[in-house]
C-alpha positions in Angstrom: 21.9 -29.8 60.6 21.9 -31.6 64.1 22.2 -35.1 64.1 18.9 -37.6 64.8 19.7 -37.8 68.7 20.6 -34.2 69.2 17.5 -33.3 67.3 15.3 -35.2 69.8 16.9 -34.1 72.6 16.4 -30.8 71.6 13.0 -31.2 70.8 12.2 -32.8 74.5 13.7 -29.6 76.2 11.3 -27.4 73.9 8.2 -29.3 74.7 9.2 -29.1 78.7 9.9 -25.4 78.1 6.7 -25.1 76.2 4.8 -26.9 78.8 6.5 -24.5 81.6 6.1 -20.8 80.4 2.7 -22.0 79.0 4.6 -21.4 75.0 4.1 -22.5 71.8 5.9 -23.7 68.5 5.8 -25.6 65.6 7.3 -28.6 64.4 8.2 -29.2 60.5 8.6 -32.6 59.2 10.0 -32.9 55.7 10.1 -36.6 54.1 10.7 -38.3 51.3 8.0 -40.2 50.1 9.9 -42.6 47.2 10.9 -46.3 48.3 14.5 -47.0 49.4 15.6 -48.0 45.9 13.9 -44.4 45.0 16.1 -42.2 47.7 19.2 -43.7 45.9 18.3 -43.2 42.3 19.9 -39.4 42.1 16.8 -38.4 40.0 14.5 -39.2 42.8 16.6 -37.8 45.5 14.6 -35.4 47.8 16.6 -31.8 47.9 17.5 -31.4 51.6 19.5 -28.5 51.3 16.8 -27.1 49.5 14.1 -27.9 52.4 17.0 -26.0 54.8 16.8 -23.3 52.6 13.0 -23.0 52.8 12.9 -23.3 56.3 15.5 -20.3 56.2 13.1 -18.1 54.3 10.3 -18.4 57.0 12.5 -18.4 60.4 16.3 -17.9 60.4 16.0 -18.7 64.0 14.6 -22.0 63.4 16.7 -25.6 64.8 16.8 -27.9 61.8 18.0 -31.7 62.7 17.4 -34.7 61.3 13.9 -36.6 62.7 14.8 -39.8 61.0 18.5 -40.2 60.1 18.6 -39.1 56.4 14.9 -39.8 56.1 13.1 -37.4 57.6 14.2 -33.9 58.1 13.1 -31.5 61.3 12.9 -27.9 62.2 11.4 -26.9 65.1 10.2 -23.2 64.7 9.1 -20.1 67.4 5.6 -19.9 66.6 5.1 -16.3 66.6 2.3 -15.8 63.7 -0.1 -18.9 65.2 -1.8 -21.0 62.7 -0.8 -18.4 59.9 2.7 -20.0 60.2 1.7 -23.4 59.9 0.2 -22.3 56.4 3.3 -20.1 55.7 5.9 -22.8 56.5 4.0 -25.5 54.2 3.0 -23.4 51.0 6.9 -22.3 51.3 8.4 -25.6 51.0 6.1 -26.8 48.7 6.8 -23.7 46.4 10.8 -24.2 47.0 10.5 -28.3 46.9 8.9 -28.7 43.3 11.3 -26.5 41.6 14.1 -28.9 42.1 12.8 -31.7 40.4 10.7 -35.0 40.7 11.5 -36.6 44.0 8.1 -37.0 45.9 7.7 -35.8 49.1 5.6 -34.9 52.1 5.5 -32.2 54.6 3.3 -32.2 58.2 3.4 -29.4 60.0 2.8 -29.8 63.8 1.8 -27.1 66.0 2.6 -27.9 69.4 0.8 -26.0 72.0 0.5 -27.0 75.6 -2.9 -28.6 76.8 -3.3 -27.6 80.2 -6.9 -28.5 81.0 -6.0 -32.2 79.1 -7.3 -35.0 81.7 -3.9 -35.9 84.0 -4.8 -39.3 83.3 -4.8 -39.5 80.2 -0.9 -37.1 79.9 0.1 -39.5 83.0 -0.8 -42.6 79.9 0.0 -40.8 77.0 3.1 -38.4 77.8 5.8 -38.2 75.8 8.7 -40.7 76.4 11.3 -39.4 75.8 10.4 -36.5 78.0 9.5 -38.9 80.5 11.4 -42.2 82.6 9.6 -45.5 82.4 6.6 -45.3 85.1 7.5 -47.8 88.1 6.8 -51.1 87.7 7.2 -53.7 90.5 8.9 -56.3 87.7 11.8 -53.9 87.0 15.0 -52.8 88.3 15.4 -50.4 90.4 11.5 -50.9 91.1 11.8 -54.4 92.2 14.4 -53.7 94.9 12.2 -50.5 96.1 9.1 -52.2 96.4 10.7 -54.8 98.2 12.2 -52.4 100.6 9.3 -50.5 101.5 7.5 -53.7 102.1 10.6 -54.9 104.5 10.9 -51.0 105.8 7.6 -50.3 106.6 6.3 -54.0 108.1 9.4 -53.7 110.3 8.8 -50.2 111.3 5.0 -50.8 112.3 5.7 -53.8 114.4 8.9 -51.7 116.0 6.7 -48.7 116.4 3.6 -50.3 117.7 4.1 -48.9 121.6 4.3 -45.7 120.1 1.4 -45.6 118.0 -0.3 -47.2 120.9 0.6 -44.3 122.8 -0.4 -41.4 120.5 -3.5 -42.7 119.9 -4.5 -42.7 123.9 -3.1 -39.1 123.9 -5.5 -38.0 121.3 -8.8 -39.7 122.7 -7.6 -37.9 125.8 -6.6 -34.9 124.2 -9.3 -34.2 122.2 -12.6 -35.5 120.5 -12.6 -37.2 117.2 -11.3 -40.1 115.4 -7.5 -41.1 116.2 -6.8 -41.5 112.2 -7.1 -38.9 109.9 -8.1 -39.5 106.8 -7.7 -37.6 103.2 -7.9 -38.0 99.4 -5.1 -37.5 98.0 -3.4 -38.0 94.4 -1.2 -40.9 93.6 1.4 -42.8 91.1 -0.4 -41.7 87.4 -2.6 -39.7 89.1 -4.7 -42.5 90.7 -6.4 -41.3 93.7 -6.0 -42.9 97.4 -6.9 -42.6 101.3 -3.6 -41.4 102.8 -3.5 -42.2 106.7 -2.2 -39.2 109.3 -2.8 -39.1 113.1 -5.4 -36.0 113.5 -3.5 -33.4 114.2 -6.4 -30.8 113.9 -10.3 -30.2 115.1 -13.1 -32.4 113.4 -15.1 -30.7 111.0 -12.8 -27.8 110.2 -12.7 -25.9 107.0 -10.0 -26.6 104.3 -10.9 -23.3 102.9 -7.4 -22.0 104.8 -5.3 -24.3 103.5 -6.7 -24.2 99.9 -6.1 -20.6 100.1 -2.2 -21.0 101.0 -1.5 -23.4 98.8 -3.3 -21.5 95.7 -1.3 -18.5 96.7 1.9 -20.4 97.5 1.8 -22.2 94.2 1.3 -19.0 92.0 3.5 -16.8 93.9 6.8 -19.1 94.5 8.9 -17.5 97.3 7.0 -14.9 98.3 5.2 -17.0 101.1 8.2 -17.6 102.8 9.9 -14.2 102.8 9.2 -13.6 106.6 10.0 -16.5 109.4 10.7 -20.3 108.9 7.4 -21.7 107.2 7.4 -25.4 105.6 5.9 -26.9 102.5 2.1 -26.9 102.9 1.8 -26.4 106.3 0.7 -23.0 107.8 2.3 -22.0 110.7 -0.2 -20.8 114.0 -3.1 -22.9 111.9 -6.0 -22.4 114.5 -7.7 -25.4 113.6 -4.8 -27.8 115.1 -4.7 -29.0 118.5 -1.8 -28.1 121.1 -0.9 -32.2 120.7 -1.4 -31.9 116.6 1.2 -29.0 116.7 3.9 -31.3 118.4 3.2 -34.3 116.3 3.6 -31.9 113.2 6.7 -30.7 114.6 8.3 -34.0 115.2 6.5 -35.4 112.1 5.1 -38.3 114.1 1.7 -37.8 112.4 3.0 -39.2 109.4 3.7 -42.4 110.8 0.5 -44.3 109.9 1.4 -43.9 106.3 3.6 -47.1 107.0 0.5 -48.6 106.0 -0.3 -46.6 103.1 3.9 -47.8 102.1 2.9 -51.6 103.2 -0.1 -51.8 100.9 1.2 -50.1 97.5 -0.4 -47.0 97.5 2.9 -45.2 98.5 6.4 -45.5 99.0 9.2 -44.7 101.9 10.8 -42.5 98.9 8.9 -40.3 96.5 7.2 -37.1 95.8 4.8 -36.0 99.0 1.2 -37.0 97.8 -0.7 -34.3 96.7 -4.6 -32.8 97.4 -6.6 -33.1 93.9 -7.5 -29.1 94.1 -3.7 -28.7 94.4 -3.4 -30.9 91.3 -6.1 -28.6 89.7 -3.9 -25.9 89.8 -0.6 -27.4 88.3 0.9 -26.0 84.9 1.5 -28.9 83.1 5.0 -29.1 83.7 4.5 -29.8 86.9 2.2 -33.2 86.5 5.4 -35.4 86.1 5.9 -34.9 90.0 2.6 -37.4 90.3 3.0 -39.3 86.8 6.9 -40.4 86.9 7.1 -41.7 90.6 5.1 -43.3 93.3 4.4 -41.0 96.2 6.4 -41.1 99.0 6.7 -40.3 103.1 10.0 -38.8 102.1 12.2 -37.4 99.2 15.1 -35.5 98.0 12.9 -32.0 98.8 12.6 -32.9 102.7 16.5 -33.3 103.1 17.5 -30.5 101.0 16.0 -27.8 103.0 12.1 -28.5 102.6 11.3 -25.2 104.2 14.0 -22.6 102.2 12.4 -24.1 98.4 9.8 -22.6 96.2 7.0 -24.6 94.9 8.8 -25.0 91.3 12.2 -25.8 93.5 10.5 -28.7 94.7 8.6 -29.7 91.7 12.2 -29.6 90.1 13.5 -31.8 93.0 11.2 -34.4 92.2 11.4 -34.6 88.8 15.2 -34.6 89.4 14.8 -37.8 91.9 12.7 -39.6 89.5 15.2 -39.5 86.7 17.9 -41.0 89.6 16.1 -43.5 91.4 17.9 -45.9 92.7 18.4 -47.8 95.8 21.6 -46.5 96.9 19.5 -42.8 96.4 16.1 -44.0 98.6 18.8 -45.1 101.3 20.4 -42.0 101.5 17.2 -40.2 101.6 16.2 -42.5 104.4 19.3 -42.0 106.4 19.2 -38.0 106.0 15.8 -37.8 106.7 15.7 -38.2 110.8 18.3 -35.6 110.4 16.2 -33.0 108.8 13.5 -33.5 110.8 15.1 -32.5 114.1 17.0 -29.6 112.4 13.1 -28.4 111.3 13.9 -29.1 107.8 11.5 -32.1 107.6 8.6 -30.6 109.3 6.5 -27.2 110.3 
């Protein structure tokens, strides 16, 4: 039998695998029910290898661990039969458990199937922990020292880049007409929504019917979209609704620069996940929810500086899960540092 910690690790990696390939299985809790003076008497002990043995009879496939150090016994079994098994798996042990004597006993039966229509708000508050790190929190390490750099980063950057901005925005009134800002929902840290600043880059009034179509097809079908030609993350290349100026500030990425302000105010950080859309959310297996529950949304991340326009949606998904398991500051300053890089290489913007 595995050990209590194995056992839970193990049981974390089946609930993510669960959770990915939209799978199923069922988790078998065996426990004595006598008092700790009770589990010692040897009449009253509860016959573990007997439980084993039960499990045995139903799956020989199944992973049996301790739950609870001595306590509580686990199995965590392929559900192949549905809720027949659940009913198979209990009338078992109860049949194999009262031969060997009087020790009382209890037996739950879990069957753990992924909820993908379940609220992200409520999985963002309710999630498993030990699947998940502790969400951010400005009070604790490494989150203190990150929020405290993108305040510092991103106050010193708008003052620094004022002329610039200043610029731009005299380009677009010139350019073309509209607003200078751009301005879009998108989804944040827990899955709390917020207005994400861009320079306009495209026509007013323009249909997001293209891009929802791109990313529905780029999110179900992986790598495909970028079998032919360079193509980046959720941008569509020769998009006829931007503007000759909008395709240079995409290109240089300079259209991100009013999210400074988004960083300065809290609703995002210089490192993180890209924000995003809610009908992009709407389409997420539930696997991939932990890119907008375990870290705050950033301008950059690990995704943009490892070659943002060779990865697959799950590649990047991985990639932020991946950062938010190692964030620290040492990490966000890295990211920082590479990231000028891998914008003029193309890496950081389409």
């Amino acid at each position: 039998m595995l050990p209590e910690v194995l056992f839970r690790d193990t049981l974390a990696r089946e609930e993510r695998r669960a959770d990915r390939f939209d799978d199923s299985f069922v988790l078998v809790l065996v426990a004595s029910s006598a008092t700790g003076v009770e589990r010692r008497t040897a009449g009253h002990a509860l016959p573990w290898n007997a439980a084993v043995n039960a499990i045995a009879a139903v799956s020989d496939a199944a992973i049996v661990g301790w739950y609870e150090q001595e306590g509580i016994l686990g199995a965590i079994v392929a559900d192949e039969r549905g809720e027949t098994l659940v009913s198979t798996v209990r009338r078992t042990l109860i049949e194999k458990l009262r031969v060997h004597g009087t020790a009382p006993f209890a037996i739950e039966c879990r069957r753990y199937t992924p909820a993908v229509s379940s609220p992200l708000l409520s999985w963002c508050a309710s999630g498993r922990p030990e699947q998940r790190p502790e969400p951010a929190s400005p009070d604790v390490p490494p989150y203190k020292f990150k929020r405290a750099l993108d305040i510092i980063g991103s106050l010193a950057l708008l003052t620094l880049l004022s002329p610039l901005f200043a610029l731009i925005a005299i380009l677009l009134r010139l350019t073309s007409p509209g607003p200078v800002l751009f301005k879009q929902t998108r989804v944040g840290l827990r899955g709390k929504p917020f207005t994400m600043l861009k320079f306009r880059s495209m026509r007013v009034n323009t249909d997001p019917a293209l891009h929802h179509e791109y990313v529905t097809k780029f999110i179900r079908s992986g790598a495909e979209l970028h079998s032919a030609g360079r193509k980046a993350l959720f941008k569509l290349t020769n998009d006829p609704r931007v503007t000759p100026l909008g395709r240079i500030l995409r290109k240089t990425s300079l259209d991100e620069l009013p999210q400074f302000w988004n960083v300065l105010v809290g609703d995002m950080s210089l490192v993180g996940p890209r924000p995003p859309l809610p009908y992009e959310v709407a389409q997420y297996q539930r696997w991939h929810w932990g890119r907008v529950c375990d870290a705050k949304p950033g301008m950059t991340g690990l995704w943009q500086v490892l070659g943002r326009s060779r990865t697959t949606f799950d590649e990047m998904v991985r990639l932020d899960l991946r950062y938010a398991r190692a964030c620290s500051l040492a990490t966000d300053l890295w990211i920082l540092l590479a990231t000028p890089r891998a914008v003029l290489s193309g890496k950081g913007a389409g």
